[in-house]
N, C-alpha and C positions, 0 to 999 in steps of 0.2 A: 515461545515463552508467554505464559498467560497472565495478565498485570488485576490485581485483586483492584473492584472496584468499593466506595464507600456503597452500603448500603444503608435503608432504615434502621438497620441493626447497630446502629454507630460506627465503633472500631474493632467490632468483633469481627469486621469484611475483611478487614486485617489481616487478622489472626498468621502469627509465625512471619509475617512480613513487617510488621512495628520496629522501627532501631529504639534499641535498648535507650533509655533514657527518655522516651517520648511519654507527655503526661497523659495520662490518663484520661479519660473523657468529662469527671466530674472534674478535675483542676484547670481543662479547658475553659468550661463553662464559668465557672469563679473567677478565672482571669479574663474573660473577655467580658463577661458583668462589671467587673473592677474596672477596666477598662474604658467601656462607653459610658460609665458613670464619671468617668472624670473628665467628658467631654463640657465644652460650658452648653449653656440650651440653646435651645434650636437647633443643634448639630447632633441630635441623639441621647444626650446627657438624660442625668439623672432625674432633672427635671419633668422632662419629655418623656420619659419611662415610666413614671408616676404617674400620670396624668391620662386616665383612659381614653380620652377622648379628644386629646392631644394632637396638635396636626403630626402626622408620621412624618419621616425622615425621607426623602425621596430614594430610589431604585439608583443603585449604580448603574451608569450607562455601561453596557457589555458590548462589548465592541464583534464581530462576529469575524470567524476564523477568516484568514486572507485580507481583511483591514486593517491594518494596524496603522496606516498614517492619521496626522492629527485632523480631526473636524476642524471646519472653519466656521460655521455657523452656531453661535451661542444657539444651547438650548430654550427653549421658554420655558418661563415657570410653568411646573406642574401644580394644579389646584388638591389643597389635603381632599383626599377620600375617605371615608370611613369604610375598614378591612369588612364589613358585612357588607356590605352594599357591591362589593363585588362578587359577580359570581362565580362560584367554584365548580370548574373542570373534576368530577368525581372520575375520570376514566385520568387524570393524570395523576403519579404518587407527587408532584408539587402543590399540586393546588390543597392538599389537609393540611390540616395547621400539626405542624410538629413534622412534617414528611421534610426529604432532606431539598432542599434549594439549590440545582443546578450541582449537585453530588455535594454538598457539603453536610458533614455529618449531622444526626436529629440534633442530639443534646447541641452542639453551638450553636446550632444554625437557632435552636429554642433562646440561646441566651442573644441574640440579634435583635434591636430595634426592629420592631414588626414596623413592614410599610403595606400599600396598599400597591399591586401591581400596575402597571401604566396601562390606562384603558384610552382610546382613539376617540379624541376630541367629540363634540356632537356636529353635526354639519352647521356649520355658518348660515345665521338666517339670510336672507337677501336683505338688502337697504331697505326696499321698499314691498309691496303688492303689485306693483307692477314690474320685478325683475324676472320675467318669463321670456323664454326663446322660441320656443316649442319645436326646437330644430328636430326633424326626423334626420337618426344616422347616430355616431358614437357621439356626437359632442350634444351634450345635457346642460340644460339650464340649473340654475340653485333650485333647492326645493320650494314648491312655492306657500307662501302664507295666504291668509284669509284676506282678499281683497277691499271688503268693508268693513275694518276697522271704524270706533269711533274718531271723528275728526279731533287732532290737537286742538287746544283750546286757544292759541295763538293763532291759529290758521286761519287766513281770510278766503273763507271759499268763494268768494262770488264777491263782485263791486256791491250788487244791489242788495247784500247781507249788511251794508253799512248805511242804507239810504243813500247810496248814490245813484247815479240815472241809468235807467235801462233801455234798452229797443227804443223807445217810443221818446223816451226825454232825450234820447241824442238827437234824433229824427227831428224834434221842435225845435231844439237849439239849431240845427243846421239851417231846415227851411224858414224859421226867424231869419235869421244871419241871410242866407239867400233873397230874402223878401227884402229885406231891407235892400239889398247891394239893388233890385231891381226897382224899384222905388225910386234908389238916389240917383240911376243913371237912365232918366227918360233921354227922348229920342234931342239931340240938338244942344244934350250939357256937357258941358266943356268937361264936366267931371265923368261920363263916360269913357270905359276901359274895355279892351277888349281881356283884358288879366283880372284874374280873381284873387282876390285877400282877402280873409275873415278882418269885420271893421273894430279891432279891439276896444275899439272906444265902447260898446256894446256888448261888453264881457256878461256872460248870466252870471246871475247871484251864485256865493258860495254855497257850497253843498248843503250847508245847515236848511236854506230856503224849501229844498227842494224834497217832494214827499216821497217818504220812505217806501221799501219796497220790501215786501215780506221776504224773511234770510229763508223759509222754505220752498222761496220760487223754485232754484235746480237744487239736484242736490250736490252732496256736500263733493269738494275735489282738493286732495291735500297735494299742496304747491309743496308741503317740504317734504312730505314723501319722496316723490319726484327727484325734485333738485338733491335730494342722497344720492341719486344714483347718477350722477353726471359730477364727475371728480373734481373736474374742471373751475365747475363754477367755486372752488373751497380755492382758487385763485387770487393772490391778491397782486394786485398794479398800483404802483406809488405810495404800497403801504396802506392800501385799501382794498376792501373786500370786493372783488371783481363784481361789476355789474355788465351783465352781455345783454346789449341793446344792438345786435346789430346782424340778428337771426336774417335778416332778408339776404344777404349778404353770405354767410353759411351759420348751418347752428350744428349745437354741441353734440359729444356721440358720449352718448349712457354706459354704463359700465358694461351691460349685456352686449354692444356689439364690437368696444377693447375686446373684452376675453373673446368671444368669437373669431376674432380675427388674430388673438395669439394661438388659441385651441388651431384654427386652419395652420398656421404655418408650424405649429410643434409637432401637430399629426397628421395633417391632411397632404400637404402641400406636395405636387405634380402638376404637370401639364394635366388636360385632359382626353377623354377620347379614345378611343384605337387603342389605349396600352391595353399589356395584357396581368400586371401586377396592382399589388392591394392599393397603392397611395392613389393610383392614376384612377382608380374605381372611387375611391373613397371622395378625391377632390371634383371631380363627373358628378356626383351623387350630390353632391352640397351645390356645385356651382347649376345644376338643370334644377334642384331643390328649390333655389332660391328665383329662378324662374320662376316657376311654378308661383311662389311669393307674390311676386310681383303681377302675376295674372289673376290672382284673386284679388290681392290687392286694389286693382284699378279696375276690378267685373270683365276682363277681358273673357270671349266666347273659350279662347287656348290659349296653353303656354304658345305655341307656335306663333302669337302674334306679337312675341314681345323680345324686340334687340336690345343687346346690350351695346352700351355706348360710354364715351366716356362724360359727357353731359347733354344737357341744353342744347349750348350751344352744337355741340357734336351733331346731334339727332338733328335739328331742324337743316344744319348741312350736308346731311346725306340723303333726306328727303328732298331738298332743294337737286342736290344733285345727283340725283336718281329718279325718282316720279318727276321732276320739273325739268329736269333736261329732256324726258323720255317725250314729255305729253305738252310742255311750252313752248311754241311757234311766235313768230313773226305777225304783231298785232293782237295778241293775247293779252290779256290783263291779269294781277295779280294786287289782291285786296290784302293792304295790312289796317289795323288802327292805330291814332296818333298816340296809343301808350306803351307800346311795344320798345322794348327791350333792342339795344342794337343787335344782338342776338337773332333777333324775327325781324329786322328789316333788311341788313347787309346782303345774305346769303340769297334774296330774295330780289333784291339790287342789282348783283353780282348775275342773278338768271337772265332778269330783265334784257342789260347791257349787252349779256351774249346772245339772247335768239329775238333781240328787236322786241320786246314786249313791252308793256306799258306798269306802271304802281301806281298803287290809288289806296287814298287813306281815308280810311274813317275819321271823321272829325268829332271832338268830344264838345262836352257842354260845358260851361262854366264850374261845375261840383267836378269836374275831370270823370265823368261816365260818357262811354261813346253813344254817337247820337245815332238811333236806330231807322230813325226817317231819311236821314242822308246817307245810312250805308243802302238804304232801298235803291235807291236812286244810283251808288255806283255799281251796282252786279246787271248782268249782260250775257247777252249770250257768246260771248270772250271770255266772262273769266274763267280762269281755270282752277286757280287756287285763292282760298281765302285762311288767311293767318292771322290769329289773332290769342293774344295772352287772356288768360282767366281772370289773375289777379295782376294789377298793375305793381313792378316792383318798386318804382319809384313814389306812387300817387295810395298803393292799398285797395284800388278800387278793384269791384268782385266785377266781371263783365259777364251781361249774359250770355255766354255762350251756346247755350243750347238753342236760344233763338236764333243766335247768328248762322250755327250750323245748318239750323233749318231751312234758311233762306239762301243761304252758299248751294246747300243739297237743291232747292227750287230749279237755282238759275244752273246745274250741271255740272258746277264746282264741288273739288275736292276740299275738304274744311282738315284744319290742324290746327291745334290746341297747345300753347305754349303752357306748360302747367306746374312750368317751377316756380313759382310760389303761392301755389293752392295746394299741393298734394300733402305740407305739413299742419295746414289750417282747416281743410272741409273735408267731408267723404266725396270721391270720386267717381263714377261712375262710364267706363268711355262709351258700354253700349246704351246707358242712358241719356248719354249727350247727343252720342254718335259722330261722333270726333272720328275719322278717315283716319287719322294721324293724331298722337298725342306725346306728348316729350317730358320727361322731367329731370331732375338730375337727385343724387344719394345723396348730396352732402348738406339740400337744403330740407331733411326731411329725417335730421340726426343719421344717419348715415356715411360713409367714409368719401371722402373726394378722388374724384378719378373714375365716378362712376356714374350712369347715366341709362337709359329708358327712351327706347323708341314704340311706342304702341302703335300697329297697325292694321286694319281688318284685312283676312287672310288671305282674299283674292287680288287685293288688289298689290301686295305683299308678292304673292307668286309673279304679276306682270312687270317688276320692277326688274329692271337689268341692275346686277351688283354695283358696289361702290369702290370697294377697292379689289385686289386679288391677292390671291397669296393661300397659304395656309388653310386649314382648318374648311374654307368656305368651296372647296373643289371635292369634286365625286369621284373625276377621271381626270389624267390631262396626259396627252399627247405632244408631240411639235406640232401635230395640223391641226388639234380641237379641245379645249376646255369642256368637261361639264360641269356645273354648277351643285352645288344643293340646293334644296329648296329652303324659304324662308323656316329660321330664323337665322340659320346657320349662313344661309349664302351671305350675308351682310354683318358678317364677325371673323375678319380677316386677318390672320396671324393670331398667337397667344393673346386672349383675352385677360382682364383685368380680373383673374378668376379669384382672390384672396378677398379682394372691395366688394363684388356681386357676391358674395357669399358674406358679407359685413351690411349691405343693406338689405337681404333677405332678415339679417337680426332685427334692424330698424326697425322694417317694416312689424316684424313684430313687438316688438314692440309697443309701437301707436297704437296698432290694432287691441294690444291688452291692457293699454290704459280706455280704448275707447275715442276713436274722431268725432263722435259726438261729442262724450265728455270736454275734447281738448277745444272744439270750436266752442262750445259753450263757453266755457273759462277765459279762454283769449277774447271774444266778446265782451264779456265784462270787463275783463283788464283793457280792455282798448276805450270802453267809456272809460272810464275810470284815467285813463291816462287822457284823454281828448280831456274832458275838463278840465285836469292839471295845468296841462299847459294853457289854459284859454285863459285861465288867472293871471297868468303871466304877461308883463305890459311889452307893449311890443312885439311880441308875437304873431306871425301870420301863418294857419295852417295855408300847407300847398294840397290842395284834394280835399274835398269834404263831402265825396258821390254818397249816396244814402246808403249805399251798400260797400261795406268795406273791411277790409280784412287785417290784421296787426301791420300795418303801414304810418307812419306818422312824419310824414315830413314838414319842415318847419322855414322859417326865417327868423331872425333874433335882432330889429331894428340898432343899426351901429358895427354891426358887427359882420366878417366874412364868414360864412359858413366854416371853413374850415377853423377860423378863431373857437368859433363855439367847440366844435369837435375836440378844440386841442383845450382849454378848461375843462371840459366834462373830463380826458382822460387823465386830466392830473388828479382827478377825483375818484379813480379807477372803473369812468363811466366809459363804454366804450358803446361807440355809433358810428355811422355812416355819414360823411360829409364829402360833397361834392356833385357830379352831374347822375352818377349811379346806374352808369351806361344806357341812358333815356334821354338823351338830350335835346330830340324833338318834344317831349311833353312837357320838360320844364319850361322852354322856349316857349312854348305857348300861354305860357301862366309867367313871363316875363323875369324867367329865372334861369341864369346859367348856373348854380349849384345852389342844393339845397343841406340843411343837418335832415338825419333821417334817420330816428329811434325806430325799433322794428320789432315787433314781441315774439316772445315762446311761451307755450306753455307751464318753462320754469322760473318765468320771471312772475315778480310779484308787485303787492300795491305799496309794501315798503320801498320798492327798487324804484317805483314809480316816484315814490315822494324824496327819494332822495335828487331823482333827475331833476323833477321840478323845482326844488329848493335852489341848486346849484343857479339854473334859470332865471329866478326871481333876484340873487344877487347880482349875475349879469347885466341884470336890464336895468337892477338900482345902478351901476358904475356906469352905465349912459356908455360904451363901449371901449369900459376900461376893463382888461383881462388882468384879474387877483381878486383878492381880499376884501 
C-alpha cells in the first residue's frame, strides 16, 4: 500500500485520500491565523506577528524517532535571530520560505509564526590569553585569543607602576637593616646574637617617601586575566573572598589542566604500553607527550632523562636509593645545606647510617644565603654527593646553585638539585646548571598532586641499578634472570600515575604561554611590594632577608604564636602557612621553632597584599589579642 505524502502542492498530495469533511487549505490557514492571534505576546500572538522585527518564537524541540523519554536538562535560552541572517540551504525544499516544514503543508505552515532555525552556539572564548594547551593528539585547547590585549584599567601591573621600590630599593633597605644589626653587635656586646631579626624600630619611610619608578619599566601583565582562569580562587572561606597565600605549600591548577584531566579519563584513559587497542595508544601518546613536556621544559638533552615520580620527596629517595646506595661507601661524605627541606636531608641521613658515611652541611649567613667559602672548605676527595635546594622553602632564598654544582663537579661529586620551589618562579635550565640530578614535583608548579620529576643525565641514568621491580620496568624475566629496560622506564615500576603526568604536561604549558619570564618579573614586584607591607607592621620580624629571593615571606608577629597569627588571617579568608614547614634546621638557626609564612603566585595581587597587611596592623595594635 502506497501512503500519499504532503507535498509543496499543499493538499492536492492528497487528492482521493482527504475524509470528506476536512477543511480546505485556505480555512486551515484562517484558523490557525485566528488562532496564534489569540495567543497573549511573546508566545506568538498577534502582537509578535505584527511586528517585523520582532524577537521570533523559538523552534519546537523535535524529539528524534526512538527518544521519546523526558529530557532532564532544561533548555537554555535561545538568543532572537533575524530569519535573514540565517543561511539558506538552497539544495533543501525546507530552507525557502513558503516550502513545506518537516512535511507540513505550504499554506499552514505560511500561516506559522516564522522563527529562525537553531544555529550552534559560537565557540566559548577562553577566560583568559593565556588558556592554551598546545596538547598534540585529540584533546584541543579553547581557541586561542590575542595575547596583548590592552591592560584593564584596574590592573596593577607591576609594584614599581605605583612608585613602590624595585631591585635596588629592596637591596638598600635590606643592607641598611643588615648594616645596622652589624654595627650594634661588635665583638664583646652582650647584645650580640647569633639569630637575625629585622630591627623594627628602623622601619623605612612609607612609600609616599620613596622615588617613583617609571610604570613602563616591564611591561604590562594582567593579574585578573589570570586569576579567571583558576576557579578556585572565586572561593570564598568565612564569608570572604578566598586569598591563597600559601603557593610554597601547593598552588592552584587553571582551568586548562581540570579539563585536561577530565578529557584524559572521558577519552583517554588505559593503562599504557604493549596494548594493541585505540585507548591504550591514545593514553601512551599523552602520558610519553607529556614527557617529552617536561624535557623541554627543564632544557633536558632527551626525553629519556626524565622519570616520573610521584614527588620531591619521591625523586630525591630513589636517587638516594639507587646512585647512593650503588656509589656510597664507608667514610664517604655527603654535602647538604643548612636550608634544606627535610625532604633533602632524611633520605640522605638514612644513606649515611647505612654504609658508615659522614653529612656535612653548608652553613648560611645571617640574610639566610649559604655561605660559599665554608662549603669550599667541606668538599674532599670523599664526597660523593652534594644536595642542595634552589630556592629555600621556608626562608625564599635563590641559592646559587650553578656555582655550587661547579664546585661539587671540581671535587668528583655528583650535584642534585632540589627544585621544588623554583620551577614555578624562574626559568630552569638543568644543562645550564648541570645538575647530575634535578627533582621537582606537579603540584607546586599549578599542576596535579601525585606527580613528580626526576631529571637525570643519560649515562649516568643507564649505570644506576633499578629502584623498585615489578611491572612495566622489565624486558625479560625468567626464574633464573631479570632484564631490565633502560632509563626511563627501568625506574617507573608498576602502573604509573599516567592521568596527573598527562595534567602537568598541561601546566607546564601553560607557564610556558603566560611566559617564566613574565611570571618571575611580576612575583618580583609583588614580593617588594609585599616585603614593605609588612615592614610597616610593628613588631614584625622578617625570617630571611638574602639579597636574592624568591615569593617566600616568612614572619614573626611579637605576642603572638605563629599558629595564632595563621588562625586570624583564616577567619579573614587569608590563608598561609604556619609552623616549622618541614625546615626545622633553618629555623633553629634563626632562633625559631615555627614561623607564619605568606608565599606568592603569580595570581595573587597588590590588593590581596593589602588586605594581609591590614589584618597584621590590627594584630599588633591588640598587643596579642586575637579579634576585633
Amino acid at each position: 500500500m502506497t501512503i500519499p505524502t504532503p507535498t509543496s502542492e499543499g493538499l492536492a498530495g492528497l487528492a482521493g485520500a482527504v475524509p470528506a469533511g476536512l477543511p480546505d487549505e485556505v480555512t486551515l490557514a484562517r484558523l490557525a491565523g485566528e488562532f496564534f492571534a489569540a495567543l497573549p505576546t511573546g508566545f506568538g500572538g498577534a502582537s509578535a506577528l505584527s511586528l517585523p522585527n520582532a524577537p521570533r518564537a523559538p523552534a519546537p524541540e523535535i524529539i528524534p524517532p526512538g527518544n521519546v523519554g523526558p529530557t532532564l536538562t532544561a533548555a537554555a535560552p535561545v538568543a532572537p535571530v533575524r530569519a535573514e541572517s540565517v543561511p539558506i540551504d538552497h539544495a533543501s525544499a525546507a530552507g525557502r520560505p513558503g516550502a513545506p516544514a518537516l512535511g507540513v503543508p505550504e499554506a499552514y505552515a505560511a500561516a506559522l509564526p516564522t522563527f529562525s532555525p537553531p544555529v550552534s552556539p559560537p565557540p566559548l572564548a577562553p577566560s583568559t590569553p593565556y588558556y592554551f594547551l598546545g596538547e598534540a593528539g585529540a584533546f584541543q585547547s579553547a581557541p586561542q585569543q590575542a595575547a596583548h590585549g590592552a591592560p584593564r584599567a584596574e590592573n596593577r601591573t607591576a609594584a614599581q607602576s605605583f612608585g613602590l621600590p624595585g631591585e635596588a630599593e629592596l637591596h638598600s633597605i635590606l643592607a641598611e637593616l643588615a648594616g645596622e644589626r652589624r654595627t650594634a653587635s661588635v665583638p664583646g656586646s652582650s647584645a650580640a646574637s647569633p639569630y637575625y631579626f629585622l630591627d623594627t624600630h628602623n622601619v623605612p619611610k612609607p612609600e609616599a617617601d620613596l622615588p617613583a619608578t617609571p610604570s613602563a619599566a616591564h611591561p604590562a601583565f594582567d593579574v585578573h586575566a589570570v586569576r579567571r582562569d583558576f576557579p578556585i580562587l572565586q572561593e570564598r572561606v568565612n564569608g570572604r573572598q578566598l586569598i591563597w597565600f600559601d603557593n610554597a605549600a601547593t598552588t592552584h591548577k587553571p582551568q586548562a589542566v581540570i579539563d585536561r584531566l577530565a578529557y584524559f579519563y572521558q577519552h583517554e584513559n588505559s593503562n599504557i604500553h604493549r596494548a594493541a587497542h585505540e585507548l591504550a595508544a591514545r593514553a601512551t601518546d599523552a602520558y610519553e607527550g607529556a614527557r617529552n613536556k617536561v624535557a623541554r621544559f627543564l632544557g633536558a638533552a632527551s626525553s629519556e632523562e626524565i622519570i616520573f615520580v610521584r614527588g620531591t620527596t619521591e625523586g630525591i629517595n630513589l636517587i638516594a636509593k639507587t646512585w647512593g646506595w650503588q656509589n656510597v661507601g664507608e667514610g664517604d661524605e655527603i654535602i647538604v645545606s643548612n636550608l634544606e627541606h627535610h625532604a633533602n636531608i632524611v633520605p640522605w641521613q638514612q644513606l649515611a647510617a647505612a654504609k658508615g658515611a659522614k653529612l656535612k652541611v653548608i652553613p648560611v649567613d645571617d640574610t639566610g644565603q649559604v655561605r660559599l667559602d665554608e662549603y669550599r672548605k667541606l668538599l674532599s676527595d670523599r664526597t660523593k654527593i652534594v644536595s642542595v635546594t634552589q630556592v629555600s622553602n621556608a626562608l625564599g632564598t635563590v641559592v646559587p646553585v650553578k656555582e655550587i654544582v661547579d664546585l661539587a663537579h671540581r671535587a668528583g661529586a655528583v650535584a642534585v638539585v632540589d627544585g621544588a620551589q623554583s620551577v614555578s618562579h624562574m626559568r630552569v635550565n638543568v644543562q645550564d646548571i648541570d645538575a647530575d640530578f634535578f627533582v621537582f614535583s606537579g603540584h607546586k608548579i599549578f599542576g596535579p598532586t601525585g606527580i613528580g620529576v626526576v631529571y637525570g643525565k643519560r649515562h649516568i641514568l643507564e649505570d644506576m641499578p633499578p629502584w623498585q621491580g615489578g611491572g612495566n620496568m622489565i624486558a625479560d624475566v625468567t626464574f633464573e634472570k631479570t632484564v631490565y629496560h633502560g632509563a626511563p622506564t627501568r625506574f617507573e615500576a608498576g602502573t604509573g600515575n599516567i592521568a596527573d603526568a598527562v595534567g602537568l604536561g598541561a601546566a607546564l604549558d601553560y607557564v610556558e604561554r603566560i611566559g617564566m619570564e613574565n611570571i618571575a618579573r611580576y612575583e618580583h614586584d609583588l614580593l617588594v611590594y609585599a616585603t614593605r607591607g609588612l615592614l610597616t607592621v610593628p613588631g614584625l620580624k622578617l625570617i630571611g632577608t638574602a639579597r636574592d629571593k624568591a615569593s617566600v615571606l616568612s614572619f614573626v608577629l611579637d605576642g603572638y604564636r605563629p599558629e595564632e597569627v595563621g588562625k586570624a588571617l583564616n577567619e579573614e579568608g587569608i590563608a598561609v602557612r604556619s609552623g616549622h614547614h618541614c625546615a626545622q634546621p633553618i629555623l633553629r638557626r634563626f632562633g625559631q621553632e615555627a614561623t607564619v609564612r605568606p608565599s606568592l603566585a603569580f595570581y595573587n595581587t597588590c590588593e590581596e597584599v593589602d588586605t594581609l597587611v591590614a589584618v597584621l596592623h590590627r594584630l599588633a595594635r591588640g598587643k596579642g589579642r586575637i579579634g576585633r
